[in-house]
VOGU-3710 file (C-alpha; in Angstrom, 3 decimals, decimal comma):
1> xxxxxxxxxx> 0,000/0,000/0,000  1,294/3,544/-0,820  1,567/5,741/2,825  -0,296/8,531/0,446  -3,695/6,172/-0,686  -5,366/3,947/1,779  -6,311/1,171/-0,324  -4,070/-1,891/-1,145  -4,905/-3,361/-4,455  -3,388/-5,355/-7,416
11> xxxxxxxxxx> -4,328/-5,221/-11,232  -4,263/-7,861/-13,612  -3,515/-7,493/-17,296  -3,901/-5,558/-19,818  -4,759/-1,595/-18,566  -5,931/-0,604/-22,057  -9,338/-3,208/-21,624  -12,052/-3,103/-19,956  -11,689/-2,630/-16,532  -13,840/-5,307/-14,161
21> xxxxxxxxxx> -13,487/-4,320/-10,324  -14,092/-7,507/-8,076  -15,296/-6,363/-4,279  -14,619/-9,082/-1,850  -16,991/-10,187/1,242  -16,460/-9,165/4,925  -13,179/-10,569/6,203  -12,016/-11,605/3,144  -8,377/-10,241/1,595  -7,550/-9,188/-2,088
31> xxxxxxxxxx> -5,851/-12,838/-1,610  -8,922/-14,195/-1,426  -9,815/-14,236/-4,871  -9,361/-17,675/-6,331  -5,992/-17,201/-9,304  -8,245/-19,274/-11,554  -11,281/-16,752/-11,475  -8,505/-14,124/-12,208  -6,412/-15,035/-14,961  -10,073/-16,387/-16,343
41> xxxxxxxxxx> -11,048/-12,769/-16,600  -7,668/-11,746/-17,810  -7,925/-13,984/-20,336  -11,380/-13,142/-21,744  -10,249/-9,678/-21,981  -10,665/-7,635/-18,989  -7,974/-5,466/-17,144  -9,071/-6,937/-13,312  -8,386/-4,827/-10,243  -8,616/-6,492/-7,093
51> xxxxxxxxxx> -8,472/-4,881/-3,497  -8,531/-4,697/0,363  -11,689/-3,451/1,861  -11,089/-0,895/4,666  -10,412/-2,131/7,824  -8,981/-5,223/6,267  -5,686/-7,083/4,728  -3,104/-4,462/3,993  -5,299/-1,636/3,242  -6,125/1,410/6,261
61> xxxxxxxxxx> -7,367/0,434/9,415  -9,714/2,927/11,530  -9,063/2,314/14,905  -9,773/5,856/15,386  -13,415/5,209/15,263  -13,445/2,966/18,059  -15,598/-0,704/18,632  -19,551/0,388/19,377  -20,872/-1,983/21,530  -21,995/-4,684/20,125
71> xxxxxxxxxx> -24,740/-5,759/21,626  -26,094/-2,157/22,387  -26,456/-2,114/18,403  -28,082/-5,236/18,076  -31,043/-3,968/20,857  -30,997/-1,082/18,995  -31,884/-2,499/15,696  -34,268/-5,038/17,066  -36,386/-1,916/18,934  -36,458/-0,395/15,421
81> xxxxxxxxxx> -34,193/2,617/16,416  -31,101/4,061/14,196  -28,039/2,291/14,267  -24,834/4,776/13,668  -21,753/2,410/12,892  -18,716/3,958/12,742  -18,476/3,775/8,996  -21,063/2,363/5,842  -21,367/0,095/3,263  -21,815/3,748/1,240
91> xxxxxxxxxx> -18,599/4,761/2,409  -17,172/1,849/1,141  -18,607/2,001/-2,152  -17,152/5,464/-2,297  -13,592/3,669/-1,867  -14,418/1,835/-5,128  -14,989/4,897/-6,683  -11,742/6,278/-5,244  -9,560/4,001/-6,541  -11,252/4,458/-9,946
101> xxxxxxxxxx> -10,276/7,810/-9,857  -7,047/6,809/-8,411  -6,118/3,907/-11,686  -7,893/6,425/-14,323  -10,505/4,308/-14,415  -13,707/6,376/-15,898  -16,290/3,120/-16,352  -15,963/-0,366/-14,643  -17,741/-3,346/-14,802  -18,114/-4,619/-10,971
111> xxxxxxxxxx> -18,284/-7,829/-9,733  -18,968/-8,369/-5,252  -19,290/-11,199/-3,835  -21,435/-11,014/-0,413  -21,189/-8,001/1,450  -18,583/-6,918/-1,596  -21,866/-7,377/-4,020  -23,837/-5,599/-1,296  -21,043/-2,477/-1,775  -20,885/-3,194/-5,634
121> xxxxxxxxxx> -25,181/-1,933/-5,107  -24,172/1,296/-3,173  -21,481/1,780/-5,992  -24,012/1,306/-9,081  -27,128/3,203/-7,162  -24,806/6,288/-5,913  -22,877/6,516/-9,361  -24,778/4,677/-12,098  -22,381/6,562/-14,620  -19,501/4,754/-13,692
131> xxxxxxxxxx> -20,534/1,735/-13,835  -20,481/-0,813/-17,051  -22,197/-3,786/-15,458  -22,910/-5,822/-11,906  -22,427/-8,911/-10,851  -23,281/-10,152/-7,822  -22,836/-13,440/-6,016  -23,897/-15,274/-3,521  -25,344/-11,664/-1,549  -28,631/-9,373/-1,239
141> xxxxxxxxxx> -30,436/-6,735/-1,500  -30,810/-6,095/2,109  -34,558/-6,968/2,565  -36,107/-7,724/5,685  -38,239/-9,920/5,362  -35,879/-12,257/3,480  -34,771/-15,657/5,212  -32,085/-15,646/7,639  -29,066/-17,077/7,506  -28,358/-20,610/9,386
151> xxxxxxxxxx> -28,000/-20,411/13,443  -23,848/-21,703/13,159  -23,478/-18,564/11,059  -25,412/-16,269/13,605  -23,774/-17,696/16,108  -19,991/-17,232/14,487  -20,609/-13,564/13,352  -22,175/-13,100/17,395  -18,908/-14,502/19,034  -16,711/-12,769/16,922
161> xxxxxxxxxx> -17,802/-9,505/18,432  -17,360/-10,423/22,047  -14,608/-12,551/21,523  -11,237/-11,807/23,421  -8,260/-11,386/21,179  -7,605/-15,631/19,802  -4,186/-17,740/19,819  -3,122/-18,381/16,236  -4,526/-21,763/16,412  -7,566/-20,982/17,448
171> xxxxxxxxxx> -7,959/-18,460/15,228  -7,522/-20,772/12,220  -9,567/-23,258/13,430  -12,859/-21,092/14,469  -12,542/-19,846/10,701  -11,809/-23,399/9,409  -15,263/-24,009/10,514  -17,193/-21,178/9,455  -15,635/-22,560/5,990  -17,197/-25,737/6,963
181> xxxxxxxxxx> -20,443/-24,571/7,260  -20,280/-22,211/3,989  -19,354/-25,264/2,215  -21,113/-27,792/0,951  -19,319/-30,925/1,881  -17,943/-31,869/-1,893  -16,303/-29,209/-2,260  -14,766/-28,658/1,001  -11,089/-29,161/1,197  -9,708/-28,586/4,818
191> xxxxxxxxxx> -6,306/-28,915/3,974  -6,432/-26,583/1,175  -8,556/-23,828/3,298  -6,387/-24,328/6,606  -3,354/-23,520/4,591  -4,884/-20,671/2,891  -6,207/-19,265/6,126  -2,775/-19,208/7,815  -1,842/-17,398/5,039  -4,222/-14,904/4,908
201> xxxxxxxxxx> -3,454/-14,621/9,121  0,302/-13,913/8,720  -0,279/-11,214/5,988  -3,178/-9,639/8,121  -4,931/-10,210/11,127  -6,989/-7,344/12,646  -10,128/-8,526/14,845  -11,550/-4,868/15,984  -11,329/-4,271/12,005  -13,659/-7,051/11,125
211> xxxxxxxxxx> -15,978/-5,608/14,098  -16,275/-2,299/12,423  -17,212/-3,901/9,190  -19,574/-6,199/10,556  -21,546/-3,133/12,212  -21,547/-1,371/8,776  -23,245/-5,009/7,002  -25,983/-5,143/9,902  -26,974/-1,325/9,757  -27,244/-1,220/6,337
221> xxxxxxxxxx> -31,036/-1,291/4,975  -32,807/-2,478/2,030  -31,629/-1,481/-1,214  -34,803/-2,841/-3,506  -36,653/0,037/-4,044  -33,197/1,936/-4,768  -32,344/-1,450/-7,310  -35,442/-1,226/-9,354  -34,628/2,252/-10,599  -31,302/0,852/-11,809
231> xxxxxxxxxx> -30,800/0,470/-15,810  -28,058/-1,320/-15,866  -26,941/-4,964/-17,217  -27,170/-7,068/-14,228  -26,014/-10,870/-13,605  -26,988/-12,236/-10,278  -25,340/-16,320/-9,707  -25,921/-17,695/-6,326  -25,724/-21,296/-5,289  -28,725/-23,324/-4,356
241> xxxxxxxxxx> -27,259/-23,948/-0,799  -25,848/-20,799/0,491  -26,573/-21,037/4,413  -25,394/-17,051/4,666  -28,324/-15,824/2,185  -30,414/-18,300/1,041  -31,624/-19,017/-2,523  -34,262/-16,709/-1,937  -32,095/-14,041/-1,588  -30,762/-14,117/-5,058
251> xxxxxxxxxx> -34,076/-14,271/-6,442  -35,048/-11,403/-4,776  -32,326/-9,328/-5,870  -32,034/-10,574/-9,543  -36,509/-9,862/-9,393  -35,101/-6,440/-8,086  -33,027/-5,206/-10,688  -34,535/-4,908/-14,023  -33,592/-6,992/-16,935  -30,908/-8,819/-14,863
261> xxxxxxxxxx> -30,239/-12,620/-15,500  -30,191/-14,933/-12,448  -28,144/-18,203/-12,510  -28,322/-20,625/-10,519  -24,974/-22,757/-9,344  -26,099/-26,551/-7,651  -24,113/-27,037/-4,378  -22,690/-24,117/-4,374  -22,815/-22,659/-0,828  -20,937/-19,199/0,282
271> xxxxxxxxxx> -17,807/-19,512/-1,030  -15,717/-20,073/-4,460  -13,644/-23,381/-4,447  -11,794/-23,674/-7,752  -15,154/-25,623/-9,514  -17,228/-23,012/-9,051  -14,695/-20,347/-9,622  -14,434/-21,843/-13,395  -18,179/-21,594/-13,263  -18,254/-18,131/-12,749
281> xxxxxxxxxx> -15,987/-17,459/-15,378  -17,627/-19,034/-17,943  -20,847/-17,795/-16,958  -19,351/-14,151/-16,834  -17,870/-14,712/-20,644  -21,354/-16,182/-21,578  -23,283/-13,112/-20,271  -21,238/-10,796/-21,970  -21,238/-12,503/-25,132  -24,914/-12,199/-25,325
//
């Protein structure tokens, strides 16, 4: 990361293409991104930019805004009053549109996965001129009345707020889990997550970061009404056993936005093992094509 900009990001070919922007979930690291779903891009054309999300990986951290407490939010939001976090999922979109500005970049194609499609929406409702196209997977629009996610996810993203500060090994292995449960069990290789985890640990670890950006997810409302105004070429893919946002949740959204194209992936759950990633790809390339 340059001391002067407060985003850490990579690009990915060929700077004279079109540029495709991919917005990674809460707690996830530019890292993240599978290198197949990458050079897949690359090589159907696109000039890919990949990032940290504030408050995560190498990118800044804002410890000057402090930890709200967490469960003083949550009674908040369930007596119906306004919750203030210390940042939003707007603000974040307005990084995206920072480090546009930043790379020259006048009109992207965006692609967010989870809370990174939920900041791709922000991006394409705030600034509809900058944006080419949006993809979203495995994410939503934010409605309410929508199913919620499974009780071992609840129950993760609940301890992680109170939790005291984790030994390495415990760290990895709490997460390890959470992967278990995003997973479905096919595609679920423990070795090959542990190993990436402990990777993505030693290049960043920063627990009252992840707090922060979990208050900005849960504070953030619906975005339908916002999403049906949008005129712009949408592709929504979700997997038909997501236990973060259900099915329903990507029907929702892709009903939402009009003219978009929903796909559905079998056993895909909340995450992108290489299968799916090659999926994705292909299902990008095909939408495009079209």
């Amino acid at each position: 990361m340059n001391n002067a900009f407060p985003i850490c990001y990579k690009t990915f070919g060929n700077s004279h293409h079109p540029c495709m922007i991919l917005i990674v979930g809460i707690g996830g690291q530019l890292i993240d991104w599978p290198s197949i779903l990458i050079q897949g891009l690359v090589d159907q054309g696109f000039y890919v930019v990949i990032f940290d999300n504030r408050d995560s990986g190498l990118s800044k951290y804002y410890d000057e805004k402090g930890v709200p407490n967490f469960n003083e939010l949550i009674a908040a939001k369930q007596q119906g009053r306004a919750l203030i976090p210390p940042y939003t999922l707007e603000d974040m979109a307005n990084d995206v549109i920072m480090l546009m500005d930043k790379l020259d970049i006048e009109k992207a194609h965006l692609v967010g996965a989870s809370m990174g499609g939920m900041i791709a929406q922000y991006v394409a409702i705030d600034n509809p001129n900058r944006v080419l196209s949006l993809t979203c997977i495995y994410t939503t629009s934010g409605e309410p009345t929508l199913p919620p996610a499974k009780k071992e996810v609840l129950d993760f993203f609940a301890s992680s707020m109170s939790d005291a500060l984790l030994t390495f090994e415990a760290a990895i292995n709490k997460k390890l889990q959470l992967f278990k449960i995003y997973n479905h069990p096919d595609y679920f290789d423990e070795e090959k997550i542990r190993s990436h985890l402990i990777a993505a640990y030693q290049r960043a670890n920063h627990p009252d970061g992840f707090k922060r950006l979990v208050l900005a997810m849960i504070s953030s409302q619906s975005r339908t009404n916002e999403l049906k105004k949008l005129n712009i070429p949408s592709l929504i893919i979700h997997g038909d056993c997501d236990p973060v946002f259900p099915l329903e949740h990507g029907k929702q959204l892709a009903d939402s936005i009009p003219g978009s194209h929903l796909e559905i992936i079998e056993k895909m759950g909340h995450g992108m093992p290489d299968y799916f990633a090659k999926k994705i790809v292909n299902l990008i390339a095909k939408y495009f094509r079209e």
